[in-house]
N, C-alpha and C positions, 0 to 999 in steps of 0.2 A: 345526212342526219335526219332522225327522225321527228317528226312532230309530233308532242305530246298533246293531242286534241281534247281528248278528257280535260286536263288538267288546263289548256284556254278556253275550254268551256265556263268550269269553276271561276278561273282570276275575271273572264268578263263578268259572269252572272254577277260575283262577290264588287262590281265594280258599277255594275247598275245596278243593285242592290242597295248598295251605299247611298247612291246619287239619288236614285228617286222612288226607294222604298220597293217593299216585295208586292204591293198589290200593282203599282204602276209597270210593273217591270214585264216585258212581255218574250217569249222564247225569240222572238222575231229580232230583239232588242240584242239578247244575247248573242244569239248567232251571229250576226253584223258585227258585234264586238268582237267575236272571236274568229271573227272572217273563218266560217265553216257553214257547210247550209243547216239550217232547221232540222233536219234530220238526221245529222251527224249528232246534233245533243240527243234526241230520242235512242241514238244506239248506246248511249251513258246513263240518262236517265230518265224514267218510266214519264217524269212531270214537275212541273217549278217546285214544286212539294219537296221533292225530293235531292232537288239539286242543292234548295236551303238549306235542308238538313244534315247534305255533305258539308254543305262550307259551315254551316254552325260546329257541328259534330269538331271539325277542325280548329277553329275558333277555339273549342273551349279546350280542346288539348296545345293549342298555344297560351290559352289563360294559365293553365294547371302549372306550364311550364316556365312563366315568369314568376309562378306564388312559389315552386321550387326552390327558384337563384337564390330568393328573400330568407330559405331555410339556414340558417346556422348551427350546427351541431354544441355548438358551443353557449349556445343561449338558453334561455328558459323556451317552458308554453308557452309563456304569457308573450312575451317579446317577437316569438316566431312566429306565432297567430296572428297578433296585431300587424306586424309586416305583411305576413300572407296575405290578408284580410286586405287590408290597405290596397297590395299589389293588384287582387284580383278585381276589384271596386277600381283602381286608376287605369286596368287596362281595357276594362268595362267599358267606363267614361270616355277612352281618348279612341277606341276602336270607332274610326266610321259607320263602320257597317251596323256594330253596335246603339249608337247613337240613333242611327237614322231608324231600325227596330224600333227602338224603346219610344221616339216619338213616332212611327206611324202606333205602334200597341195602344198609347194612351189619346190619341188623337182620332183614330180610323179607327183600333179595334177590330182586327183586320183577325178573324180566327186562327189561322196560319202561326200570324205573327205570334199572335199572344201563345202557341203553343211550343213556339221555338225557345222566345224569353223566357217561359216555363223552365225548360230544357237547360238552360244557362244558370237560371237559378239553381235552381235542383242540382246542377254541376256542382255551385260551387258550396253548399251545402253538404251536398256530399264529399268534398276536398275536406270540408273543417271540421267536419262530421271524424273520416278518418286520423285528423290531428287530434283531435280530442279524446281519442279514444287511444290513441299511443299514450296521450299525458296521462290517461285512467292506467295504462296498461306500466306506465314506468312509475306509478306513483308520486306525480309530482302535482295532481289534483284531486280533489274527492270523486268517489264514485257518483256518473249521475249519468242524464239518459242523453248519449252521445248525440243524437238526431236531433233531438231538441234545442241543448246545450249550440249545439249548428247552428239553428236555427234562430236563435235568439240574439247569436254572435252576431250575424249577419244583420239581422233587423236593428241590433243596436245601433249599429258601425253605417249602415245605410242612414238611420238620424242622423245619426252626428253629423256627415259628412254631406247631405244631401239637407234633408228634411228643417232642420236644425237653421240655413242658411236661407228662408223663407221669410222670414222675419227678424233675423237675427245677424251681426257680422258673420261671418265664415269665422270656422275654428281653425286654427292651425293644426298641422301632421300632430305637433306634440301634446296638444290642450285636447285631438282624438286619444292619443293613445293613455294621457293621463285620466279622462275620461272613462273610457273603455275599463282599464283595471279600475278605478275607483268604485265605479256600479257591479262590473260584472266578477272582474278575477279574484278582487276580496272574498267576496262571497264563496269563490270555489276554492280559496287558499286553504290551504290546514296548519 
């Protein structure tokens, strides 16, 4: 049987990564994870740069693929988005790897980092970017600017759910999504 050494490169990198963040993590680390020498990752990849950006890149086509499940054909925009939306935000949140990113990003500020979280955002922006623009396209919302309308979903749905709980109880799943339509999908109803 063969050994897939590319791929225990990835699950260690993705597993000291987790643990103690991308600047702490060293190829020396990985490699010992992945009982392979230092130079067997160099035949995969050029640099830590790039090993991240395989396992993000991966990451968020796992993301895209739980805001899918959440799709029902039989529902509105509004309900399908809110789920998506929701989905990608809770798999965001409970992803380790994810986690440990987001505090070295605002902690460290670690260039890397901050370009990869970029990359995640931009992901899922660009996901609700595409919904949005089927609801344009079936007519079930007013015409408006798809990228924005993204964008604004997102930064709402990050208050409520984050921002929001700073000072404040947490909202519940349903007091987000009552939320959410009352400021945003009113406004884009017809």
């Amino acid at each position: 049987m063969s050994v897939d050494r590319r791929q225990l490169i990835i699950d260690a990198a993705t597993k000291s990564f987790s643990l103690f963040g991308y600047k702490a993590t060293t190829m020396d680390q990985v490699a010992k994870l992945a009982n392979v020498g230092k130079g067997t990752i160099y035949t995969f990849f050029s640099n830590k740069v790039e090993l991240l950006d395989e396992i993000v890149t991966s990451l968020i086509k796992e993301m895209k693929a739980a805001a899918e499940e959440t799709i029902r054909d039989d529902q509105s925009f509004y309900t399908n988005v809110n789920r998506a939306i929701y989905r990608l935000l809770a798999f965001k949140n409970e992803h380790q790897l994810t986690i440990k990113l987001f505090h070295e990003e605002k902690e460290i500020g670690t260039p890397e980092v901050i370009e990869v979280m970029a990359k995640v955002e931009n992901a899922i922006i660009h996901y609700i970017k595409e919904k949005v623009q089927e609801a344009i396209d079936k007519d079930e919302i007013k015409d408006c600017d798809p990228e924005m309308t993204a964008f604004i979903m997102l930064k709402l749905y990050i208050t409520f759910v984050n921002d929001w709980e700073k000072n404040h109880q947490p909202l519940s799943k349903e007091e987000i999504t009552s939320l959410f339509e009352f400021y945003l999908f009113r406004g884009l109803s017809k």
